[in-house]
N, C-alpha and C positions, 0 to 999 in steps of 0.2 A: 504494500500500500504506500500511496505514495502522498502524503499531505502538507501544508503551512500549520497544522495542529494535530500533530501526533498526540499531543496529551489529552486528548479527546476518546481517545482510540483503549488504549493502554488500558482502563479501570473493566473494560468490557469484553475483554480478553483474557480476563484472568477470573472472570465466575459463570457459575451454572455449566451446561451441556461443551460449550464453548468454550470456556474454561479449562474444562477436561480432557479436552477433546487437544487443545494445544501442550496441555500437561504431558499428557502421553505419547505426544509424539506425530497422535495418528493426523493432525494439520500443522502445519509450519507456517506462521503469520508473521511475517517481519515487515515493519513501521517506517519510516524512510521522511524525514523531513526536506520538502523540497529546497527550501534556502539551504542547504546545505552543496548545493549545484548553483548557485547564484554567484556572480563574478565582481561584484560593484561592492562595495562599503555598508552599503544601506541594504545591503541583501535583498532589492527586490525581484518580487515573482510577477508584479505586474503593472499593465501601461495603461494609458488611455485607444480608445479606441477611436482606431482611422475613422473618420466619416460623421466624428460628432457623435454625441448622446451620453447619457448618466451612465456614469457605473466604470468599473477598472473591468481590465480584461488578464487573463495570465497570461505570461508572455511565454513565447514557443521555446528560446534555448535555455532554460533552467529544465523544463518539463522533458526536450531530447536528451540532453545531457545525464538527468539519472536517468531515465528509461536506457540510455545506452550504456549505462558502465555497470550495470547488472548485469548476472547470468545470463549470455546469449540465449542460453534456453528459457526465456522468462516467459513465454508461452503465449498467451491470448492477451493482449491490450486492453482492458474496457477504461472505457472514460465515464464516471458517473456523471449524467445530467440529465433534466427533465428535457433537455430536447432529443433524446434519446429512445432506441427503440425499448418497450415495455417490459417488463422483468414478468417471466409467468415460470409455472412450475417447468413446462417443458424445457425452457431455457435452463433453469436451473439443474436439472438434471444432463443436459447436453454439458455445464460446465464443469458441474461434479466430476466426470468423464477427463478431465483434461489434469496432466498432471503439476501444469503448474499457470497461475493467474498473476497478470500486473492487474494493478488498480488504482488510477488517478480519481483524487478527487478534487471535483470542482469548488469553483469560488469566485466571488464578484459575478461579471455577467457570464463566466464561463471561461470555455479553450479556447485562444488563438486558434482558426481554423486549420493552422498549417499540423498541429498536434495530431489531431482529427487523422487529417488526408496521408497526412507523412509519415508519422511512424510505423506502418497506424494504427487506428485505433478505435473501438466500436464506441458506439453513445449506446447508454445504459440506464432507463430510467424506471424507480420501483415505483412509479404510479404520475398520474396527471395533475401535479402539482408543485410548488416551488418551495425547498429550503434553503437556508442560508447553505449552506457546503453538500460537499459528496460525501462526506464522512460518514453520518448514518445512515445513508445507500448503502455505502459498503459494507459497514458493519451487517446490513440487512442481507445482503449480498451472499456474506462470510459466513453467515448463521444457516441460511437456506442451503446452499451448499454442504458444509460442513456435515450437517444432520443425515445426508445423502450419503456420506461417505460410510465406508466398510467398518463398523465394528464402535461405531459414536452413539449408535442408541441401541438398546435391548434388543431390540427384534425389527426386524426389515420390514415385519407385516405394519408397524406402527406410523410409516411413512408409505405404507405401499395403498394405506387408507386413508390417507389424509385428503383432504378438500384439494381440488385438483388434479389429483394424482390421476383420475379418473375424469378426461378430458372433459368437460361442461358440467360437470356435478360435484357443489358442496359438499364435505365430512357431515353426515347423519348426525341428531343430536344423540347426547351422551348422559346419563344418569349412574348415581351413585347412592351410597346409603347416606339418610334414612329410607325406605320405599315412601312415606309417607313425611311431607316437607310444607307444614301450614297448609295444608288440604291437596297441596297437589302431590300425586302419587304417579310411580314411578308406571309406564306403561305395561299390564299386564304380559303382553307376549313376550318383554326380556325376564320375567323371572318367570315364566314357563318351558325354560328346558327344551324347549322345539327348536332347532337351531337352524334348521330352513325356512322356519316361521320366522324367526328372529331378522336372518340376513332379508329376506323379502321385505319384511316392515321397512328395515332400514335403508333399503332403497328407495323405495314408498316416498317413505319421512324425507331422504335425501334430495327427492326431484322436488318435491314439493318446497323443500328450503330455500333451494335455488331459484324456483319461479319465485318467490318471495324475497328474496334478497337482492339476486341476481339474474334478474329476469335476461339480460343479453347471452346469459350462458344459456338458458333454458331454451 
């Protein structure tokens, strides 16, 4: 990962699934601050942009410069930003695949276009909306991935069911103890023992969620 605020990064790397998941070896996350590629006194990353209008832009040679004095094998390029194509599971799972990821993250109005075209580098965006940096992309990015990997969670079934997984249909809802929770109770067919009863309901339950939530998937 490659940032102006590595210390963003750092506290969310080191708990939960993600946490462990770096502890043990089975992902290799390493932090990279880009002013560390910067040539000037005043360490900057970035200019105003040609043609007028608000906002800083990052400039192209701090951004070539680490991307090139890493591991030639650094693998797949993404650039995190909302002008970027869509993050969905299936992508997710096409990067799990890959054995090793760069990742810039954005900031001010975004990349120099030459970043982009030149290195190069995909646009990467986890949904249709604007934050200050690419940092919690990635983070997002890093976790969706990660979870993917061989031997990060219990059982493969627990991601092999999740919302998505199963191209236009939402994860079924999910119930626990008590059976009975200020009047609402748990739906008969899961504590009846019928496990083809069971899987049917809960694909039932599942299209139905999705016409309700996310009616574009249904």
């Amino acid at each position: 990962m490659i940032t102006i605020f590595p210390g963003l990064l750092a506290p969310f790397l080191t708990e939960s699934l993600l946490g462990k998941a770096v502890a043990s070896g089975r992902v290799d996350v390493r932090v990279h601050d880009l002013r560390d590629w910067t040539t000037d006194p005043h360490r900057s990353v970035d200019d105003a942009s040609y043609g007028g209008g608000p906002g800083m832009v990052l400039k192209p040679e701090p951004l070539f410069a680490a991307v090139e004095s890493l591991d030639p094998d650094r693998g797949r390029v993404l650039a995190l930003s909302p002008a970027g194509r869509r993050m969905d599971q299936r992508l997710v799972a096409e990067l799990a695949s890959q054995p090793h990821l760069t990742l810039l993250c954005g900031r001010y109005e975004g990349f120099d276009e030459r970043v982009i075209d030149g290195l190069p580098a995909e646009e990467i965006s986890i949904g249709d909306y604007v934050l200050a940096g690419g940092e919690l992309p990635a983070l997002v990015l890093i976790e969706a991935v990660t979870r993917l990997l061989p031997g990060v969670i219990g059982s493969n079934e627990s991601h092999e069911r999740d919302s998505f997984s199963d191209p236009g249909l939402l994860d079924h809802p999910h119930y626990t103890r008590p059976p009975d929770f200020r009047g609402m109770r748990v739906p008969d067919v899961l504590t009846s023992g019928d496990h083809e009863a069971i899987q049917a309901w809960r694909l039932e339950v599942g299209r139905a969620k999705t016409r309700r939530n996310r009616p574009d998937l249904a």
